[in-house]
HTML snippet that shows the backbone in 3Dmol.js (N, CA, C, O; Angstrom):
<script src="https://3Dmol.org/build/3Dmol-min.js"></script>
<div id="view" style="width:600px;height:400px;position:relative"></div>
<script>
const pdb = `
ATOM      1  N   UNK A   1       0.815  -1.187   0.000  1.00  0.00           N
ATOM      2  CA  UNK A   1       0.000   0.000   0.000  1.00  0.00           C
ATOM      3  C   UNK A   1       0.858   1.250   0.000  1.00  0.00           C
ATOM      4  O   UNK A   1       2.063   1.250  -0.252  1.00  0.00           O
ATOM      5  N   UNK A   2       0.046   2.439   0.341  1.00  0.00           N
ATOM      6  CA  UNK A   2       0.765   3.621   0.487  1.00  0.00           C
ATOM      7  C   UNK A   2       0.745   4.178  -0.808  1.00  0.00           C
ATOM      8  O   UNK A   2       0.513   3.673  -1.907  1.00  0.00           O
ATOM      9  N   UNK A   3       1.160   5.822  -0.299  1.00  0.00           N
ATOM     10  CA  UNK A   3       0.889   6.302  -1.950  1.00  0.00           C
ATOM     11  C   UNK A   3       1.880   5.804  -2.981  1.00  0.00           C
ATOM     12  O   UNK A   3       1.630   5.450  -4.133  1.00  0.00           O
ATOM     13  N   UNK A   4       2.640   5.827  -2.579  1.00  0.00           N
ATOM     14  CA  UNK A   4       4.124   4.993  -4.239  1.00  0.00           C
ATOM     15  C   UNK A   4       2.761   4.380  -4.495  1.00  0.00           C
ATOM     16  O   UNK A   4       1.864   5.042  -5.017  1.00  0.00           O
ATOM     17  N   UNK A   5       2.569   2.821  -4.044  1.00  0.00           N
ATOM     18  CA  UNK A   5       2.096   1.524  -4.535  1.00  0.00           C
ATOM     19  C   UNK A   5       0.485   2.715  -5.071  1.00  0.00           C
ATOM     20  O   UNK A   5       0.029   2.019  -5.978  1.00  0.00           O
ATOM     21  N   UNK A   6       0.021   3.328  -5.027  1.00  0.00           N
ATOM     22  CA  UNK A   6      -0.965   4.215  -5.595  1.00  0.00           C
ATOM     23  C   UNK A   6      -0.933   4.382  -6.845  1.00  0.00           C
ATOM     24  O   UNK A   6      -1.490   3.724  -7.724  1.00  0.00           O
ATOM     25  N   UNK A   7      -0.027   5.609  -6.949  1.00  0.00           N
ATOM     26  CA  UNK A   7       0.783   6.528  -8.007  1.00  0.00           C
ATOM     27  C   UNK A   7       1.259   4.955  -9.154  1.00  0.00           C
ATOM     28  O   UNK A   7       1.121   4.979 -10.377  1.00  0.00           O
ATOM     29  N   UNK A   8       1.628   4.133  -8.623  1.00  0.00           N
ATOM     30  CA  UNK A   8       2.668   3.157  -9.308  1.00  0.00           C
ATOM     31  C   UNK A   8       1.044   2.658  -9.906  1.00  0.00           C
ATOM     32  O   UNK A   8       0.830   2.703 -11.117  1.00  0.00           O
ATOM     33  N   UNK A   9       0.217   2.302  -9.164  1.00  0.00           N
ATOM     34  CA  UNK A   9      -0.854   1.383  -9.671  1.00  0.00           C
ATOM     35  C   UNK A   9      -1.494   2.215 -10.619  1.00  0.00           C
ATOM     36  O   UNK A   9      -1.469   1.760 -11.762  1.00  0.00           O
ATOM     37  N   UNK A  10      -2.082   3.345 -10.466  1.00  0.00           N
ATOM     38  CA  UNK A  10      -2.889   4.573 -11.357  1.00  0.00           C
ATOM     39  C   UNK A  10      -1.739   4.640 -12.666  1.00  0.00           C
ATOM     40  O   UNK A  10      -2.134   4.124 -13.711  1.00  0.00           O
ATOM     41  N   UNK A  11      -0.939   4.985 -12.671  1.00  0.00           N
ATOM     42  CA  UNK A  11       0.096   4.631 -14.086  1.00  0.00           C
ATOM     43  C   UNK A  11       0.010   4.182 -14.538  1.00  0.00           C
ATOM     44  O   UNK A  11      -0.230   4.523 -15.696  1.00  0.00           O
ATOM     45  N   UNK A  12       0.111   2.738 -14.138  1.00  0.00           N
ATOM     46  CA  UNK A  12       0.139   1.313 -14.822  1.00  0.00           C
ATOM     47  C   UNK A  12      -1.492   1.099 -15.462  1.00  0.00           C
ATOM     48  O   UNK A  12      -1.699   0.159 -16.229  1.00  0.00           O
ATOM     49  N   UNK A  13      -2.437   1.903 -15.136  1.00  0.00           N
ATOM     50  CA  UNK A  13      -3.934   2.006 -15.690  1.00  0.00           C
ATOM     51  C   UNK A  13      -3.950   2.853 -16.769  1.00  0.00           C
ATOM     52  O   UNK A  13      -4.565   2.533 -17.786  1.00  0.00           O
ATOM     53  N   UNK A  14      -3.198   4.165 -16.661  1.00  0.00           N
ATOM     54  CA  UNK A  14      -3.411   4.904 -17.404  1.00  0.00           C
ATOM     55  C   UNK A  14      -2.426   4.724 -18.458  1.00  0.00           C
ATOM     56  O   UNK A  14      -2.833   5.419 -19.389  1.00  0.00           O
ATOM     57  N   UNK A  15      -0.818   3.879 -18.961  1.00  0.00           N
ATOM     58  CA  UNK A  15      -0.684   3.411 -19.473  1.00  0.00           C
ATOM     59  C   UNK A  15      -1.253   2.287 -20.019  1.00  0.00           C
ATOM     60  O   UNK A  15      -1.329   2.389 -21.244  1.00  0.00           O
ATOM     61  N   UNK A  16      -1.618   1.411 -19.651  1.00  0.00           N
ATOM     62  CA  UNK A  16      -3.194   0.605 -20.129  1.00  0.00           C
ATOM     63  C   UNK A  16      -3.800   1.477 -21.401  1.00  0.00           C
ATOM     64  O   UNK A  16      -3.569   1.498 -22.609  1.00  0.00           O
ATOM     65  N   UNK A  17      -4.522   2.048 -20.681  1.00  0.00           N
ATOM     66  CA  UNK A  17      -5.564   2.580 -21.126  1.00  0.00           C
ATOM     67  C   UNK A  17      -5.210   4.017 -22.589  1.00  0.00           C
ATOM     68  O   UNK A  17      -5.987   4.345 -23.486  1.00  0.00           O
ATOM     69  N   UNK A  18      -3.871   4.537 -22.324  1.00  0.00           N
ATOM     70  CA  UNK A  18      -3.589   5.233 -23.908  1.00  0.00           C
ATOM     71  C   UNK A  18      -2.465   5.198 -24.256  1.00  0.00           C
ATOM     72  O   UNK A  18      -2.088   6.058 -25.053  1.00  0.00           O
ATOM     73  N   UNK A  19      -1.534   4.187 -23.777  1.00  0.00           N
ATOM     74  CA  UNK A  19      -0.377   3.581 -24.320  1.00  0.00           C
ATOM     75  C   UNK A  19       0.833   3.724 -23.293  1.00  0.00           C
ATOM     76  O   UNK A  19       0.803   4.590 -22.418  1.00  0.00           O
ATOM     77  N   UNK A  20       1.829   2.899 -23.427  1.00  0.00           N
ATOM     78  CA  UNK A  20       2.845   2.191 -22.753  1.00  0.00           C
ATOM     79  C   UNK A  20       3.735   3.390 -22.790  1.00  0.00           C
ATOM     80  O   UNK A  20       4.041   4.045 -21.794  1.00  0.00           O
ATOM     81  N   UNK A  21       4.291   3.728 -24.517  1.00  0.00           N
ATOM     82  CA  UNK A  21       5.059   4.519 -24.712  1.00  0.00           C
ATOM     83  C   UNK A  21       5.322   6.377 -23.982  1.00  0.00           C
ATOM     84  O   UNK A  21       6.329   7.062 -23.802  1.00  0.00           O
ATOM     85  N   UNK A  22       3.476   6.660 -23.688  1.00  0.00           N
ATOM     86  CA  UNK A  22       3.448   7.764 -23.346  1.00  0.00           C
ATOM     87  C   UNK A  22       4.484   8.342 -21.801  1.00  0.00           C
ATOM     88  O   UNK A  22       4.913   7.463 -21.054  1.00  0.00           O
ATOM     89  N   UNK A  23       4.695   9.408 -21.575  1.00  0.00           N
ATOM     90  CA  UNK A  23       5.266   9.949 -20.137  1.00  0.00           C
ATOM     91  C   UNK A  23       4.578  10.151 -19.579  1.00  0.00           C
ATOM     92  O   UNK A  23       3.437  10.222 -20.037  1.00  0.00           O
ATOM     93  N   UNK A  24       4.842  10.378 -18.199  1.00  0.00           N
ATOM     94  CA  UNK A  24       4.029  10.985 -17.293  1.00  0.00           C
ATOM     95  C   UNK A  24       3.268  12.507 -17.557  1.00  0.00           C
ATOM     96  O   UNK A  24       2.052  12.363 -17.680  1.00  0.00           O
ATOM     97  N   UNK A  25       3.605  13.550 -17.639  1.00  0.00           N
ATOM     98  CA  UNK A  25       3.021  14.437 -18.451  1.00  0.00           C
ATOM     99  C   UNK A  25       1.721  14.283 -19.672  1.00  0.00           C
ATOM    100  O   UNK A  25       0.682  14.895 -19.924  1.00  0.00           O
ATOM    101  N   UNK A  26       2.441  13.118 -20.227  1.00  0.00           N
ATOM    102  CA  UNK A  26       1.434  13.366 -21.706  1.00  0.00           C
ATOM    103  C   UNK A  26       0.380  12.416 -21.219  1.00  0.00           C
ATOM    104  O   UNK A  26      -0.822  12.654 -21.336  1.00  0.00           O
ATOM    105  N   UNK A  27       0.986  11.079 -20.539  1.00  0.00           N
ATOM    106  CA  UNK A  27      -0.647  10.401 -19.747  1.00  0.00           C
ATOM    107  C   UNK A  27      -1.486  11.514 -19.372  1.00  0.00           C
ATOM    108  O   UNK A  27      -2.553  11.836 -19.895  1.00  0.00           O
ATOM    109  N   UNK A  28      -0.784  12.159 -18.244  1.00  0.00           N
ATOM    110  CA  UNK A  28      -1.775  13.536 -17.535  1.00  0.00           C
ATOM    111  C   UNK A  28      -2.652  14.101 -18.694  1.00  0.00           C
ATOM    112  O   UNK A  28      -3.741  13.573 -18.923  1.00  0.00           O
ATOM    113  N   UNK A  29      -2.274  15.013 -19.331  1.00  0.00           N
ATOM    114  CA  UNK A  29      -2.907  15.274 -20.513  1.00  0.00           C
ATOM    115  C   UNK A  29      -3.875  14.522 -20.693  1.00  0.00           C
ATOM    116  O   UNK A  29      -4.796  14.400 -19.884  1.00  0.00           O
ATOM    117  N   UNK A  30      -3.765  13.788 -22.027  1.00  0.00           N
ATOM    118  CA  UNK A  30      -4.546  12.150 -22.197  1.00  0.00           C
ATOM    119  C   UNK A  30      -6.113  12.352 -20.905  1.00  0.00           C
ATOM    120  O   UNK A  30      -7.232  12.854 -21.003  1.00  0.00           O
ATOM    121  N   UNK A  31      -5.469  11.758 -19.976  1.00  0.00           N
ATOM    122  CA  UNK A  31      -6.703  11.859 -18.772  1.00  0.00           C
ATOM    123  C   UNK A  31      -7.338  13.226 -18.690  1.00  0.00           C
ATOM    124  O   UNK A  31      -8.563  13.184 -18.583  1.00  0.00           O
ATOM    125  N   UNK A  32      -6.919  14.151 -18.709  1.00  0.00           N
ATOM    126  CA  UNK A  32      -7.233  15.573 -18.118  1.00  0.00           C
ATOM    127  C   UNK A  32      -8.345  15.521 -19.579  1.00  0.00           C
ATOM    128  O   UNK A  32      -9.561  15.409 -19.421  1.00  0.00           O
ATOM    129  N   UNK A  33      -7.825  15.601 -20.706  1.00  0.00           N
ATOM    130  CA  UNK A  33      -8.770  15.471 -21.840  1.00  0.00           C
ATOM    131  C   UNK A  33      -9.695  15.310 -22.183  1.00  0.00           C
ATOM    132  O   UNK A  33     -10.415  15.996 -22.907  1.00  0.00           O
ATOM    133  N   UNK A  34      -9.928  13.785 -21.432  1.00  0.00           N
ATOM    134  CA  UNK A  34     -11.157  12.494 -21.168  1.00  0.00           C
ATOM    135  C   UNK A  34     -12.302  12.714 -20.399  1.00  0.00           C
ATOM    136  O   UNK A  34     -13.488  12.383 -20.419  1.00  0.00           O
ATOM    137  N   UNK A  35     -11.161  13.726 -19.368  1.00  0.00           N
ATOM    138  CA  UNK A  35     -11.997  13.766 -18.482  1.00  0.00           C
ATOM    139  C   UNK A  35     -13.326  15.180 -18.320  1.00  0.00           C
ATOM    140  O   UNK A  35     -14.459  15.262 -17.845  1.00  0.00           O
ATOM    141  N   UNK A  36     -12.431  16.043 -18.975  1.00  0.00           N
ATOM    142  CA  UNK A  36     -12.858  17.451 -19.258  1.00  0.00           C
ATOM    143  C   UNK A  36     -13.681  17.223 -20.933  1.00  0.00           C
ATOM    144  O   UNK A  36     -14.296  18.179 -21.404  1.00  0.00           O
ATOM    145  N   UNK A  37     -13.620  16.222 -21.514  1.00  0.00           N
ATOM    146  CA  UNK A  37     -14.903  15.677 -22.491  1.00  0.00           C
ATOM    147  C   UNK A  37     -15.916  15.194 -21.867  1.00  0.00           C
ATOM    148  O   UNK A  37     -17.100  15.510 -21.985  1.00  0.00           O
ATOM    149  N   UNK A  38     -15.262  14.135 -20.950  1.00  0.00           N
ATOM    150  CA  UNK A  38     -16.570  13.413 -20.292  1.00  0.00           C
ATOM    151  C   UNK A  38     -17.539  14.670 -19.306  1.00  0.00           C
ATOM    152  O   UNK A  38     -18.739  14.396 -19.295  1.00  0.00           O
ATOM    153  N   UNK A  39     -17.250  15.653 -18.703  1.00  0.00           N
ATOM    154  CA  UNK A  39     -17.730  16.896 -18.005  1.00  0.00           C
ATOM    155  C   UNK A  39     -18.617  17.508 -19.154  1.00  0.00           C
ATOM    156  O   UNK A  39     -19.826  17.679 -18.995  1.00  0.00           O
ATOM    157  N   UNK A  40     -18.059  17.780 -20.141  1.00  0.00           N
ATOM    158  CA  UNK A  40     -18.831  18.776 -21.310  1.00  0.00           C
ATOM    159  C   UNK A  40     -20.358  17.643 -21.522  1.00  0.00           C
ATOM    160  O   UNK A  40     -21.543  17.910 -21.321  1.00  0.00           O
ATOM    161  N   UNK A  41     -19.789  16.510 -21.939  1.00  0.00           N
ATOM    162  CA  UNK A  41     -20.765  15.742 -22.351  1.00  0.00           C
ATOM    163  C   UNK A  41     -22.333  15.899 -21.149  1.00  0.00           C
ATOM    164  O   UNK A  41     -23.473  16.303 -21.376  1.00  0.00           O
ATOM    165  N   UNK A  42     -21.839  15.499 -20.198  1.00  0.00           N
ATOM    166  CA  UNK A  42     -22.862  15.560 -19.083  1.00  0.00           C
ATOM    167  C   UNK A  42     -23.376  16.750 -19.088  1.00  0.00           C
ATOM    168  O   UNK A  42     -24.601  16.828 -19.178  1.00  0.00           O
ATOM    169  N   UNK A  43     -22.503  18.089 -18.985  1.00  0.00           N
ATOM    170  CA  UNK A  43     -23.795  19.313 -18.760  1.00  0.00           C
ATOM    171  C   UNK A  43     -24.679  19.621 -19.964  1.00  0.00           C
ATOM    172  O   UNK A  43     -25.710  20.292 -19.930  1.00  0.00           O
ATOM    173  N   UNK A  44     -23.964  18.858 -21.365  1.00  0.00           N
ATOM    174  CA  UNK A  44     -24.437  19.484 -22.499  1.00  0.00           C
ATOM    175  C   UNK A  44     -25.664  18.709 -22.505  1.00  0.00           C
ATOM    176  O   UNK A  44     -26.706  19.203 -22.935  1.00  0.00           O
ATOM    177  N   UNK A  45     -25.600  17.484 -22.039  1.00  0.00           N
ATOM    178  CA  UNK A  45     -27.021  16.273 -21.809  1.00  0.00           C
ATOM    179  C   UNK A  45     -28.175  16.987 -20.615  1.00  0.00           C
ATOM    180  O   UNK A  45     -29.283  16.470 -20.471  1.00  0.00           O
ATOM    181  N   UNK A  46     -27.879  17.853 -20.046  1.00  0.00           N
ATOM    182  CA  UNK A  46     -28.388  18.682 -18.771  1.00  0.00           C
ATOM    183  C   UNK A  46     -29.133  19.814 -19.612  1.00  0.00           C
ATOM    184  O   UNK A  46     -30.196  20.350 -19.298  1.00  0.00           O
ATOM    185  N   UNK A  47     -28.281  20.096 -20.862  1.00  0.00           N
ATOM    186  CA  UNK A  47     -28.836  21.495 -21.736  1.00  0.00           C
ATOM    187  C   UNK A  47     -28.301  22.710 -20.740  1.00  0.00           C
ATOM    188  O   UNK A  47     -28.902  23.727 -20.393  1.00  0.00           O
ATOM    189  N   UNK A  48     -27.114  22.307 -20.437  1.00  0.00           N
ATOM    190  CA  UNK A  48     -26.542  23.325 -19.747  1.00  0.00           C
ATOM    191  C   UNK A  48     -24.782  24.463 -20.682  1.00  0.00           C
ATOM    192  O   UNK A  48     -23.643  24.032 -20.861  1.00  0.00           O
ATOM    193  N   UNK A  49     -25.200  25.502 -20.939  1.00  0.00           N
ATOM    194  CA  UNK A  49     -23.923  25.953 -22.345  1.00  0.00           C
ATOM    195  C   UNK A  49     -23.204  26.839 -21.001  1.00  0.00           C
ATOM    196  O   UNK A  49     -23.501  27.965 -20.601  1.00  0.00           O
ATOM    197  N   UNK A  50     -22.030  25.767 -20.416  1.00  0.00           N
ATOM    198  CA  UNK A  50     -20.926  26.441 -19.989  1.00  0.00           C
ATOM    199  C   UNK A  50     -20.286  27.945 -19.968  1.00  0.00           C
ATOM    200  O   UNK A  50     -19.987  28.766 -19.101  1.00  0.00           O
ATOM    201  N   UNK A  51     -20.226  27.840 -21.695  1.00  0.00           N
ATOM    202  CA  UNK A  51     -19.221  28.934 -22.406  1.00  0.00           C
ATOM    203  C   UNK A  51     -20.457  30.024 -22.119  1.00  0.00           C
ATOM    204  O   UNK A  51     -20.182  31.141 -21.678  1.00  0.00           O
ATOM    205  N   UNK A  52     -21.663  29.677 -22.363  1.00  0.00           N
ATOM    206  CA  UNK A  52     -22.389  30.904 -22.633  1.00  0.00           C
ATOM    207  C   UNK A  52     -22.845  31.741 -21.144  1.00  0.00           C
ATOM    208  O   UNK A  52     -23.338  32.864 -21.046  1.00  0.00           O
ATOM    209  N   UNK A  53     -22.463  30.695 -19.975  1.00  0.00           N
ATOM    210  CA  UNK A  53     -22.769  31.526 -18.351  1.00  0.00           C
ATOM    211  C   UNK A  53     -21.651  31.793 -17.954  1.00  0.00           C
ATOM    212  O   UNK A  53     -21.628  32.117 -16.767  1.00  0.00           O
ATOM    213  N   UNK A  54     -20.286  31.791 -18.684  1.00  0.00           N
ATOM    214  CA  UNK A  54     -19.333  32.447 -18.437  1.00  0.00           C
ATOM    215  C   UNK A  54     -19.489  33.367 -19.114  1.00  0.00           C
ATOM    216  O   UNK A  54     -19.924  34.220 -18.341  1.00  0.00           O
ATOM    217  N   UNK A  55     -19.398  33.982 -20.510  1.00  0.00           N
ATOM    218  CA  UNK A  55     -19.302  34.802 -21.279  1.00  0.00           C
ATOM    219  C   UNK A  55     -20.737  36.170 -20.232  1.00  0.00           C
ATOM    220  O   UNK A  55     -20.599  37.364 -19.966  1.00  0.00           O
ATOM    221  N   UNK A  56     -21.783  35.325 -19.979  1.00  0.00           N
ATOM    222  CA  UNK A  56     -22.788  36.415 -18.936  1.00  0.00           C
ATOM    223  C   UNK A  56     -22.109  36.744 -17.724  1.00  0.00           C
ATOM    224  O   UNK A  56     -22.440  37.846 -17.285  1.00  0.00           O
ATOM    225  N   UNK A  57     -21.276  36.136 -17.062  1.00  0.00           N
ATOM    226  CA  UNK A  57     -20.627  36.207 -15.589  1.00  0.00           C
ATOM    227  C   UNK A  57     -19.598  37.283 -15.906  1.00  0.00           C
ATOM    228  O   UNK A  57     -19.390  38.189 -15.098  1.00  0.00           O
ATOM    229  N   UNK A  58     -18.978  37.207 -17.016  1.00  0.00           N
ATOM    230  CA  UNK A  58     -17.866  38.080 -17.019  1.00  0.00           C
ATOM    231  C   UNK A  58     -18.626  39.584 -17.279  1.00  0.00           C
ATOM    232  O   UNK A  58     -18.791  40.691 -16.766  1.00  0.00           O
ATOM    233  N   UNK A  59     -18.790  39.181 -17.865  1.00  0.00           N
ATOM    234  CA  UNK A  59     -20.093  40.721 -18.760  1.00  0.00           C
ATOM    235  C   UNK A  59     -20.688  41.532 -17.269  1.00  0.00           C
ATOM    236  O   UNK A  59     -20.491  42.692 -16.908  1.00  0.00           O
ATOM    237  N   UNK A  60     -21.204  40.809 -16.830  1.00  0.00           N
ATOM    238  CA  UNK A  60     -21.904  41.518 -15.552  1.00  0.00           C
ATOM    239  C   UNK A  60     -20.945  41.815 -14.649  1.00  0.00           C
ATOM    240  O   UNK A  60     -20.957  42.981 -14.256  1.00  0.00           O
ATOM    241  N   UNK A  61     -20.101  41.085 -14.197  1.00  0.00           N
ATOM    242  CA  UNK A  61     -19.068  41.597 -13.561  1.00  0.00           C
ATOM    243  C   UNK A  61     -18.349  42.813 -14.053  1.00  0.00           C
ATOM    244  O   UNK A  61     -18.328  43.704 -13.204  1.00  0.00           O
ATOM    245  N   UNK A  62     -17.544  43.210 -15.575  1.00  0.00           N
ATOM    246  CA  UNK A  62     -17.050  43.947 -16.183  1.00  0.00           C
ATOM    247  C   UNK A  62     -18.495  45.584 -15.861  1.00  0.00           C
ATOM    248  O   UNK A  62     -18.228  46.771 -15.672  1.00  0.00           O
ATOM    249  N   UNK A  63     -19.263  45.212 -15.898  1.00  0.00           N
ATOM    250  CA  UNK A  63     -20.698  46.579 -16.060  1.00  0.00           C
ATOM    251  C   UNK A  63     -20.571  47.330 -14.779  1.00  0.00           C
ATOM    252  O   UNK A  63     -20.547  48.537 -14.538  1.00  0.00           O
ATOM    253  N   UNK A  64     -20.473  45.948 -13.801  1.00  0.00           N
ATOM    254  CA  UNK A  64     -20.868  46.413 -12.399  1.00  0.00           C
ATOM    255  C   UNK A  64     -20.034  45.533 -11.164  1.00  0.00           C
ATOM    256  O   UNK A  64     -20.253  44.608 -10.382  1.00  0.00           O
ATOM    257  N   UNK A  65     -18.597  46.758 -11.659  1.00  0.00           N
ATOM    258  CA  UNK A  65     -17.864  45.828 -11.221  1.00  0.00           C
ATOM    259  C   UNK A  65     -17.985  46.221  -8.990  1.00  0.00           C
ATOM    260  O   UNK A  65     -17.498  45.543  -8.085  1.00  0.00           O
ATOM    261  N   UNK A  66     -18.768  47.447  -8.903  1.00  0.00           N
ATOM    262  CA  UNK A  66     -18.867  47.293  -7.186  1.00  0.00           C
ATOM    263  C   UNK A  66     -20.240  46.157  -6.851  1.00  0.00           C
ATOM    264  O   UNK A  66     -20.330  45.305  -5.967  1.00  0.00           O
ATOM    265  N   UNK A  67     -20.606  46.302  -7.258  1.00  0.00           N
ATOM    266  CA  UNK A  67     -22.069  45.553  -7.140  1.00  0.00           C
ATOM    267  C   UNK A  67     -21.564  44.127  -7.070  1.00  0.00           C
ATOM    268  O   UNK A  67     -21.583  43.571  -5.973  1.00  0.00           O
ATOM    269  N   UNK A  68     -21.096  43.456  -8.179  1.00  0.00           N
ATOM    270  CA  UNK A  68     -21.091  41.869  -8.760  1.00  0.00           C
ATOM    271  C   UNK A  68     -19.716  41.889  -9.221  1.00  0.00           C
ATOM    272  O   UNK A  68     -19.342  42.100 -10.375  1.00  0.00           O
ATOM    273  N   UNK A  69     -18.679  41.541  -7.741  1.00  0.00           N
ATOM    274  CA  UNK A  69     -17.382  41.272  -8.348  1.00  0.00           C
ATOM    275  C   UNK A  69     -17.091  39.784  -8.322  1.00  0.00           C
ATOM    276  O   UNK A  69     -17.380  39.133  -7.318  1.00  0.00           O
ATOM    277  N   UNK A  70     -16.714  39.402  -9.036  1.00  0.00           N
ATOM    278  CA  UNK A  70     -16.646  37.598  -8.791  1.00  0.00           C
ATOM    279  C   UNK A  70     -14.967  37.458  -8.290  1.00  0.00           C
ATOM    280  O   UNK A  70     -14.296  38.477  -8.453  1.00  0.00           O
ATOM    281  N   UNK A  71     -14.436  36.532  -7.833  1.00  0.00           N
ATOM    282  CA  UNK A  71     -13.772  36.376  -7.364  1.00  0.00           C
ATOM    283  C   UNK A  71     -12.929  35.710  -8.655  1.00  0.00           C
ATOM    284  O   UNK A  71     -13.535  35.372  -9.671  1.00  0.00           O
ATOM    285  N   UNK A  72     -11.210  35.523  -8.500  1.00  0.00           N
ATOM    286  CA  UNK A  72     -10.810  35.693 -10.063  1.00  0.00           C
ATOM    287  C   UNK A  72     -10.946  34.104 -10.483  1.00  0.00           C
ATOM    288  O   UNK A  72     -11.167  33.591 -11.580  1.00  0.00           O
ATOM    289  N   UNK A  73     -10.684  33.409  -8.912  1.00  0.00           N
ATOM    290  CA  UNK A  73     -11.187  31.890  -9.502  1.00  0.00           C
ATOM    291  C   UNK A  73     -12.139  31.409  -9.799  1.00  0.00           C
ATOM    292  O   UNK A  73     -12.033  30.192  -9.950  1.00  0.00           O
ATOM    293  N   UNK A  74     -13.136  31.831  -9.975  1.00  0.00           N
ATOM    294  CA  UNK A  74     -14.795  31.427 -10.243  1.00  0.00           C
ATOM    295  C   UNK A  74     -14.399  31.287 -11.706  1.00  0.00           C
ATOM    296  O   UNK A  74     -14.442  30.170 -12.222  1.00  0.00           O
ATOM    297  N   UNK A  75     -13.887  32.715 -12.647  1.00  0.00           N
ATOM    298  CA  UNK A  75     -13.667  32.651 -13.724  1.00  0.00           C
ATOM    299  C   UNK A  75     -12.569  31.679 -14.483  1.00  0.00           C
ATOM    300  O   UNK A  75     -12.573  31.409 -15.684  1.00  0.00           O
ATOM    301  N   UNK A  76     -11.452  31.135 -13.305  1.00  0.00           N
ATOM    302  CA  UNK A  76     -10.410  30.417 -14.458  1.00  0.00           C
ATOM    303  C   UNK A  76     -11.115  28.877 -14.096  1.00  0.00           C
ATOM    304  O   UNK A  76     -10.741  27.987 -14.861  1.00  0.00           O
ATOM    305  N   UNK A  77     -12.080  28.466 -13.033  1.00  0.00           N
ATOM    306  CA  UNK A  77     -12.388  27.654 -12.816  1.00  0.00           C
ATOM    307  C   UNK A  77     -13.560  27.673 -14.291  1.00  0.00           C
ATOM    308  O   UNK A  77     -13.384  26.933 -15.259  1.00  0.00           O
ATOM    309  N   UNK A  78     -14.460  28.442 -14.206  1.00  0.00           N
ATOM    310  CA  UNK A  78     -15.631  28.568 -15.987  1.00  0.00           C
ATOM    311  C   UNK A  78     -14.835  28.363 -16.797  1.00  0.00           C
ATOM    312  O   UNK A  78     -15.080  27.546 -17.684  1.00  0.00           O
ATOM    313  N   UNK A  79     -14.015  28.824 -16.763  1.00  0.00           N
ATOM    314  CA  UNK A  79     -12.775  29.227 -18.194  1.00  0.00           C
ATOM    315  C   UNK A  79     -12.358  27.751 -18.693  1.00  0.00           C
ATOM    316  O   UNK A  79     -12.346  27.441 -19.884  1.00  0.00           O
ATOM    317  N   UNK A  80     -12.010  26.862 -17.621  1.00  0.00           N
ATOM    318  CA  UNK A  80     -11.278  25.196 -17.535  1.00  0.00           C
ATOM    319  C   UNK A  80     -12.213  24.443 -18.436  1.00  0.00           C
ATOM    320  O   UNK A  80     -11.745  23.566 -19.163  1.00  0.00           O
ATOM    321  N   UNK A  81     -13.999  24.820 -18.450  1.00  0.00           N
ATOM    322  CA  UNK A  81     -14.425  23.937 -18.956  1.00  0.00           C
ATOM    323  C   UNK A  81     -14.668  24.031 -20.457  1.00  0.00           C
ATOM    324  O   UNK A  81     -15.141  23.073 -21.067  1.00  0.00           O
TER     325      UNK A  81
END
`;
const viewer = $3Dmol.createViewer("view");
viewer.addModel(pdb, "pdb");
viewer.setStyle({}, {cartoon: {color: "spectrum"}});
viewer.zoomTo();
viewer.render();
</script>
């Protein structure tokens, strides 16, 4: 057990799963990809448009910026998806 035997086991999956040859980095990638498709897919099945309640969040914030300031991670967190 322990995290090594973790880290060592999750590798050995995610090489599995998009090839042997890849690095650590480009696995990351690879997953981060999959995973941030598999996210889009679900809200877009919800009828939910990401891009388009960021593009309103920023807007309102930018108009009125004492009123409705968002905090800067709200936006790079919208921004991710």
């Amino acid at each position: 057990g322990g995290p090594k035997k973790i880290a060592e086991r999750v590798e050995g999956e995610l090489k599995q799963r998009y090839g042997a040859e890849l690095s650590g980095p480009e696995l990351e990638k690879k997953a981060q990809a999959e995973l941030l498709a598999a996210m889009e897919a679900q809200l877009a099945s919800e009828g939910v448009d990401v891009k388009g309640v960021t593009n309103v969040m920023e807007e309102v914030s930018r108009r009125n910026r004492e009123l409705f300031a968002l905090p800067p991670y709200v936006l790079y967190v919208a921004r991710a998806f």
